[in-house]
C-alpha positions in Angstrom: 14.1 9.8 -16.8 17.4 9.4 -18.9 19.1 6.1 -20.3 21.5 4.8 -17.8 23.1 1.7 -19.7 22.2 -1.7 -19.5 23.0 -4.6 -17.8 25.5 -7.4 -18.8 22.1 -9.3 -19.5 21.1 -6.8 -21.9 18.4 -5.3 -19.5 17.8 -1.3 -20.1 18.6 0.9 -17.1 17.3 4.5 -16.8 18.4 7.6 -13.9 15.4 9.6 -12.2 16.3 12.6 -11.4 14.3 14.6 -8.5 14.8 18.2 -7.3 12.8 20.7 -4.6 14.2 23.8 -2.8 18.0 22.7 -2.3 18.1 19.2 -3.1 18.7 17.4 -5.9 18.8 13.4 -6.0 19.5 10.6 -8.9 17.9 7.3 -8.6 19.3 4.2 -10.6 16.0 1.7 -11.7 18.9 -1.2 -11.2 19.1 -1.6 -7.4 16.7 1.2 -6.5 20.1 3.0 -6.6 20.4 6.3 -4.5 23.5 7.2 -7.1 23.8 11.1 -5.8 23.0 13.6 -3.6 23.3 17.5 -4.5 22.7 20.2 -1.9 23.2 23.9 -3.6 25.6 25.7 -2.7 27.7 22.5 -2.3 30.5 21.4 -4.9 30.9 17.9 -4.3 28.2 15.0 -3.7 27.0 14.2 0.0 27.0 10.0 -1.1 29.1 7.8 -2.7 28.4 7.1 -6.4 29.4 6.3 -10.0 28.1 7.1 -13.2 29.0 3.6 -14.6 26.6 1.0 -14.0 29.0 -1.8 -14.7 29.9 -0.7 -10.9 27.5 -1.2 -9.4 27.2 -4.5 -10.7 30.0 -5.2 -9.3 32.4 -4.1 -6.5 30.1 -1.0 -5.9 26.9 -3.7 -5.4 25.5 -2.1 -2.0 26.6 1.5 -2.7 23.5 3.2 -2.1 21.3 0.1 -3.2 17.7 -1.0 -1.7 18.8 -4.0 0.0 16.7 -7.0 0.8 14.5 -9.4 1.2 16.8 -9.4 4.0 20.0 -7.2 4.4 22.8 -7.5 6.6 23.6 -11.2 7.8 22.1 -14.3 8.5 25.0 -16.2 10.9 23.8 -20.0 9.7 22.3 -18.6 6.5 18.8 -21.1 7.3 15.5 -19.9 8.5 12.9 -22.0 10.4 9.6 -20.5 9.1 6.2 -22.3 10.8 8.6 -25.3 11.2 9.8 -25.7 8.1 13.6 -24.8 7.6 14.5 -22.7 4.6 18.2 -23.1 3.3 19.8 -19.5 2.1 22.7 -18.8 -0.4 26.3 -18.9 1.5 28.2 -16.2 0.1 30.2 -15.1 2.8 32.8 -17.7 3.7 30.4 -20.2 2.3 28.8 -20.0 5.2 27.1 -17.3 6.1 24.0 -15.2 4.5 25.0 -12.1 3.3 22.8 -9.3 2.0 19.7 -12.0 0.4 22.1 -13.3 -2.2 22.2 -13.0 -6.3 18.4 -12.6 -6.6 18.5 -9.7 -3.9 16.6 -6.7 -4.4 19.7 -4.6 -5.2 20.9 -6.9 -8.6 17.4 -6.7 -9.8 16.2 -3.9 -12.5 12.5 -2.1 -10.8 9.6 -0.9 -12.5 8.5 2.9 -12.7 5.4 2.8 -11.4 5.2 6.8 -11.2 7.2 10.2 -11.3 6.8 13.7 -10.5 9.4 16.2 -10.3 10.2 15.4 -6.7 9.4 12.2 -6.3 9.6 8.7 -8.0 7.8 4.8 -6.5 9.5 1.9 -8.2 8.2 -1.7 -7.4 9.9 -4.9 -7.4 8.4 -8.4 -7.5 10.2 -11.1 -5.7 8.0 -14.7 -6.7 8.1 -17.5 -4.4 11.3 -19.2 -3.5 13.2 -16.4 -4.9 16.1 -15.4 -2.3 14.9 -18.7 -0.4 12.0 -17.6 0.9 8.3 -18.8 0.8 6.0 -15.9 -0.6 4.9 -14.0 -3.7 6.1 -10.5 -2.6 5.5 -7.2 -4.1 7.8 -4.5 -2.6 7.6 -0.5 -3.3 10.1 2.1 -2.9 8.8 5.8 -3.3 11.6 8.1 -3.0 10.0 12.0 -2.2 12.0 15.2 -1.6 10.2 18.4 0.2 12.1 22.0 0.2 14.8 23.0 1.5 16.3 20.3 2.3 14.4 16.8 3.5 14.3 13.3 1.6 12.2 10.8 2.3 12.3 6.9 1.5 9.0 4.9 2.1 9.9 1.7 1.6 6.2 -1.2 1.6 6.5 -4.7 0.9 3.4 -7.4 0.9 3.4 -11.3 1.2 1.2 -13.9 0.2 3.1 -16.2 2.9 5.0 -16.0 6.2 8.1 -14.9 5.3 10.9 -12.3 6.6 11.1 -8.3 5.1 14.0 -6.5 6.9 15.0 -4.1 3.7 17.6 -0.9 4.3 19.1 1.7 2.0 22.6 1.3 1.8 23.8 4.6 0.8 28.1 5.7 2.1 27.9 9.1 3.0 31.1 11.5 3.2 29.6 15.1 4.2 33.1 16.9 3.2 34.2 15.1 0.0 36.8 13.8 1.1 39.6 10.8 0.7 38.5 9.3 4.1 35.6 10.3 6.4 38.1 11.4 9.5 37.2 14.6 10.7 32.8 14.1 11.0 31.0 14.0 14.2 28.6 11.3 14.8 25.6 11.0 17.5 22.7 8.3 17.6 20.0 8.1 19.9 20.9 4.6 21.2 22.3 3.4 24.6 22.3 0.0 23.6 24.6 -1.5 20.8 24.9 -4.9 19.1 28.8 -6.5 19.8 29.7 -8.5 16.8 32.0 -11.9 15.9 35.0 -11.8 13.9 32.7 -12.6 10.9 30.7 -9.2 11.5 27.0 -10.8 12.6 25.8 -10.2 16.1 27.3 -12.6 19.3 23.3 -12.1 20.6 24.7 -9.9 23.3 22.6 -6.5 23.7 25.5 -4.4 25.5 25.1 -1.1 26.5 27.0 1.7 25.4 28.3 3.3 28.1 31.9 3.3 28.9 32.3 2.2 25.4 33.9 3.4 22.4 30.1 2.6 20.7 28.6 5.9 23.3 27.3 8.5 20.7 24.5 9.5 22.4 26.9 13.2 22.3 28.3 14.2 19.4 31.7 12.6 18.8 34.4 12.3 16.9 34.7 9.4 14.5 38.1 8.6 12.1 39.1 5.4 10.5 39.1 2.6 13.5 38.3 4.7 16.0 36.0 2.9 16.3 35.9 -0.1 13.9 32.4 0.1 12.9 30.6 -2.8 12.1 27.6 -2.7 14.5 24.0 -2.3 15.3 22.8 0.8 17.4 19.9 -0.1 18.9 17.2 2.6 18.8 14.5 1.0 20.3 12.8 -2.6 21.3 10.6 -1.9 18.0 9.5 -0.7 14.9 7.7 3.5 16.0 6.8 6.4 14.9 9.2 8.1 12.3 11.9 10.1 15.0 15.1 11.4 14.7 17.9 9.3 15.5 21.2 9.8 14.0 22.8 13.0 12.9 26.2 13.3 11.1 28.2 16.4 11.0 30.9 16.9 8.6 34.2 19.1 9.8 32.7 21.8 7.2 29.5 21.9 9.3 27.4 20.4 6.9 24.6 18.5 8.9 22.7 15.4 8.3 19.9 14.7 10.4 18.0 11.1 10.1 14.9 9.8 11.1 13.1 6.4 10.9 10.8 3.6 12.1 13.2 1.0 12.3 14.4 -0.3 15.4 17.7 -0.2 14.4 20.9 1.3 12.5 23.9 -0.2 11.2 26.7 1.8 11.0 29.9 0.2 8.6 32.7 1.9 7.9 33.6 0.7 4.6 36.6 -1.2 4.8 36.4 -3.4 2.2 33.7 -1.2 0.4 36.3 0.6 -2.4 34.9 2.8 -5.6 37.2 2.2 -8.4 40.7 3.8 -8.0 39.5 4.8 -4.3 40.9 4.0 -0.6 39.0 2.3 1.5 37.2 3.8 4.1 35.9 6.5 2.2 32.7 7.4 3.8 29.9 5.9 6.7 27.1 3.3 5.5 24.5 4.3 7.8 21.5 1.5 6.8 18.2 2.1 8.9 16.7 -1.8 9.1 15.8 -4.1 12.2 18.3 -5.7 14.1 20.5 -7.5 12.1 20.5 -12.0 12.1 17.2 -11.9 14.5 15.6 -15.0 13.4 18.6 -16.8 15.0 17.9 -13.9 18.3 14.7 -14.7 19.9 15.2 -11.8 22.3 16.2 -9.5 19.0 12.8 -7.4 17.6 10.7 -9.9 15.0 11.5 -9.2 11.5 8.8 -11.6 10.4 5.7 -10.6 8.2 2.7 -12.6 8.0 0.5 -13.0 4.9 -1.8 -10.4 3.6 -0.1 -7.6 6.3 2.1 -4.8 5.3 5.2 -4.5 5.8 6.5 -0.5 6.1 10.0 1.4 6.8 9.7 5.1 6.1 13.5 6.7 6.6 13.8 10.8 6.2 17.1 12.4 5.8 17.9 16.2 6.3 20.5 18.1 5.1 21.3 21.4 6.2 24.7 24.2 5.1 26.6 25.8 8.2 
């Protein structure tokens, strides 16, 4: 564990560093931060980072973060918990809910609670009312790599009050280091998709995917706006068994193969998601999470945890050389 800066509250930052067979990974205490992924053999990273944390307090906020209380969007940015209505931070348009707000999980500096060389748990404590939400929480994040080439995120959260937990990793990926991620192949195990509104939440439709430009379920082609991604794939009706579900294939051949619990994955193209001194559009957020503004979806999967039960996303990536 090195010094990685601090905050512009003063607050010390440190980078874990984790290694086995092939891979190598660097984790930011600010954010729960996935700043970079090495595979050997490989020149450039395999996820967009920085090595300034000034970034990622700012415009690089959800690069490869641990998003949550709740990520992704909240259309009315209110809650009705038990009958009681919860009012949420506005910060997109001054309307809508946006990624839990300022006291999110991903602005917040985690504790170490244990290292090894290849793997590190950090916990964050979110007390009642933070993000706008009833309940003491207590949420984990244990980060663990396993030769040649697999990383996994276990991500647990507990309650002392009925509240929402829909957390994600956040991580862009660009398999070929390059400007823009035309030229990877994309395929998800989802026939169903989530159409979204001009202000990027859900319309509550559950379209499928066929005859679409959303119909990965074979490997396709993806290049800047074609598609526009911005959308829910809809994996199953609920949180399973860890089972593959995405894989991304960069025009080198490198291969990324994902697996998860969640229900869902957002894919984003980063439009408006620049590094310093980059183009837009650099590489694919690819967030495993539940489906995305479903406490204003009654027919969308539950995202709700009750007092004294656990919530638990594990997420597994694979990475494997032509």
């Amino acid at each position: 564990m090195t010094p990685f800066g601090a905050t512009a509250k003063g607050q010390e930052v440190h980078k874990i560093t984790l290694s086995a067979g092939d891979l190598t990974i660097s984790l930011l205490t600010w954010g729960a931060v996935l700043q970079d992924v090495r595979l050997r053999g490989v020149e450039h990273a395999l996820t967009l980072g920085s090595d300034n944390l000034s970034d990622y307090e700012g415009a690089m906020r959800y690069h490869g973060s641990l998003i949550g209380p709740i990520v992704n969007r909240i259309s009315n940015a209110r809650i009705r918990i038990d009958g009681m209505m919860y009012e949420l931070e506005r910060n997109q348009d001054g309307r809508i809910h946006l990624h839990s707000g300022a006291q999110a999980s991903h602005l917040q500096v985690w504790d170490v609670l244990e290292t090894t060389p290849d793997s590190a748990t950090l916990r964050l404590s979110l007390p009642d009312g933070s993000c706008g939400l009833p309940g003491n929480r207590v949420v984990t994040a244990k980060y663990m790599l396993r030769a040649p080439g697999t990383m996994t995120l276990t991500i647990a959260g507990t309650t002392d009050a009925r509240t929402p937990m829909n957390f994600a990793n956040h991580s862009y990926w660009n398999l070929d280091g390059t400007t823009v991620f035309d030229g990877h192949h994309l395929q998800i195990a989802a026939d169903r998709y989530l159409p979204g509104t001009d202000d990027h939440y859900p319309t509550g439709e559950i379209a499928d995917v066929a005859g679409t430009e959303m119909d990965f379920r074979t490997r396709g082609a993806v290049s800047v706006n074609a598609p526009a991604f911005d959308n829910n794939f809809c994996v199953s009706d609920a949180r399973g068994p860890l089972r593959d579900v995405l894989e991304l294939r960069g025009s080198n051949g490198l291969t990324m193969q994902m697996a998860t619990t969640e229900p869902g994955v957002q894919i984003y193209d980063a439009r408006d998601a620049r590094r310093p001194d980059r183009a837009p559009y650099e590489g694919l957020a690819i967030e495993a999470q539940g489906w995305p503004d479903a406490p204003n979806n009654p027919r969308f999967p539950s995202i709700m945890v009750d007092a004294g039960e656990t919530y638990q996303q594990i997420t597994q990536w694979t990475f494997t050389k032509p």
